[in-house]
N, C-alpha and C positions, 0 to 999 in steps of 0.2 A: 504494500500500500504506500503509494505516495505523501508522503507531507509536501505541500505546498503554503510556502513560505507566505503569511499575513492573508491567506484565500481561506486555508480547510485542509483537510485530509482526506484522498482520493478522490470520491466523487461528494464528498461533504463539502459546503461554503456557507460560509459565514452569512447569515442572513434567513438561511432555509427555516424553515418552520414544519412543526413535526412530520403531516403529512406527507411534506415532499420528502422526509428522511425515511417514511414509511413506507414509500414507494419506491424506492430504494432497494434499501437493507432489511424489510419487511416489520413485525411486532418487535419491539424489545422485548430481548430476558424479563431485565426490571422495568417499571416507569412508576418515578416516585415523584415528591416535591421535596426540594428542600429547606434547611430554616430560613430561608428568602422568598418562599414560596417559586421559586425557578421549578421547573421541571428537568430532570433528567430521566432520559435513557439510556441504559444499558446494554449491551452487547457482547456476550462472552465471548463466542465465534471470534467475533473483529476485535476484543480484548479492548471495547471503547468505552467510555462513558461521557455522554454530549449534554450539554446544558444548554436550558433554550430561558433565556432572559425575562421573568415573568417584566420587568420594566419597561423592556422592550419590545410588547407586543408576540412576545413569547417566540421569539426568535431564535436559530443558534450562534451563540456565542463563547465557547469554550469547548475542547474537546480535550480529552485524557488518556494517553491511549500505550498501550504495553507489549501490543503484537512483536513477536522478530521477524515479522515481515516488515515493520516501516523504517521508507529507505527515506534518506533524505541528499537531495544531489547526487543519488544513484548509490550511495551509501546506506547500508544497514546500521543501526544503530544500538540498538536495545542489545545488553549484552555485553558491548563491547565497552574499554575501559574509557572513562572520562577525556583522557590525554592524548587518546587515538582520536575522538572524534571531535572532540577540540581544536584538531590538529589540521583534520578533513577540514574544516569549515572556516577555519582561517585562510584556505586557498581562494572560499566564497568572499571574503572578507569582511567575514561574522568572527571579532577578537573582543567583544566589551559583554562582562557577564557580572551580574552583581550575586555574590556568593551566599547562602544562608546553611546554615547545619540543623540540623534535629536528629539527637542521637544519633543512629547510625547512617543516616539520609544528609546529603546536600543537593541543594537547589542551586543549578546554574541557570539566572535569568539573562534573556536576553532583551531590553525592550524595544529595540529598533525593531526585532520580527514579531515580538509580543509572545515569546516561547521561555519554556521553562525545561532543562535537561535535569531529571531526578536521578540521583543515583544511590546507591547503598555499595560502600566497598568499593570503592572507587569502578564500580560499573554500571551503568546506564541502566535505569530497571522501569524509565517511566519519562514519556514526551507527554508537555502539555501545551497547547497552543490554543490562543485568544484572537477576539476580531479586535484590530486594532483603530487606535481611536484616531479621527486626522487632526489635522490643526485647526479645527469649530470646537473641539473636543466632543464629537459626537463621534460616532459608530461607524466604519465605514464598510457596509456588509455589503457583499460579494453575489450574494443570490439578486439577480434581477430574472424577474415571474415575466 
């Protein structure tokens, strides 16, 4: 599955709203709400979980996703150690990450692309990516109907 950098993942893009994710990738595993009242779905299969913005019209705006299928600039990632793929994407000229730890977890963000690289043990165990905001500071979602 492709990550596409500030769009979505594969055939996901920022903006969709659940039906068209439904028609798609068909029911989710789960569909919950959370303490924001967002809705997500789940997806074991695609090892995703997508959030659709209850603020914004219930749109999607975040995806979570753990597959070792997601490549990113033809790169796999999940798996592999921090300092490899770090390494890849400095070719892209993606080198500014702001660091967070939690026990055994770090969070390498990036907000130029509005992505987050999770790791445990210095290996990649978790890509999150968001729709990112333009300079109105609004939304700038990807799905056009």
């Amino acid at each position: 599955m492709k990550i596409n950098l500030k769009n979505g993942i594969d055939k996901l893009l920022f903006g969709m709203k659940q039906n068209d994710v439904t028609a798609l990738y068909g029911k989710p595993n789960r569909n919950y709400k959370d303490e924001d009242d967002n809705v997500i779905f789940a997806y074991n299969a695609l090892k995703m979980r997508l959030t659709f913005y209850q603020e914004e019209d219930l749109k999607l705006g975040y995806i979570v996703a753990s597959s070792a299928d997601l490549e990113l600039f033809g790169n796999t990632i999940i798996g592999k150690k921090i300092t490899e793929v770090k390494k890849e994407l400095a070719t892209k000229g993606i080198t500014k990450y702001n660091q967070e730890d939690f026990d055994t977890f770090e969070n390498y963000f990036n907000e130029d692309n509005w992505f987050i690289l999770q790791t445990e043990f210095d290996e990649v165990v978790k890509f999150e990516i968001g729709a990112i905001i333009n300079a109105k500071d609004e939304f700038d979602w990807k799905f056009k109907k």
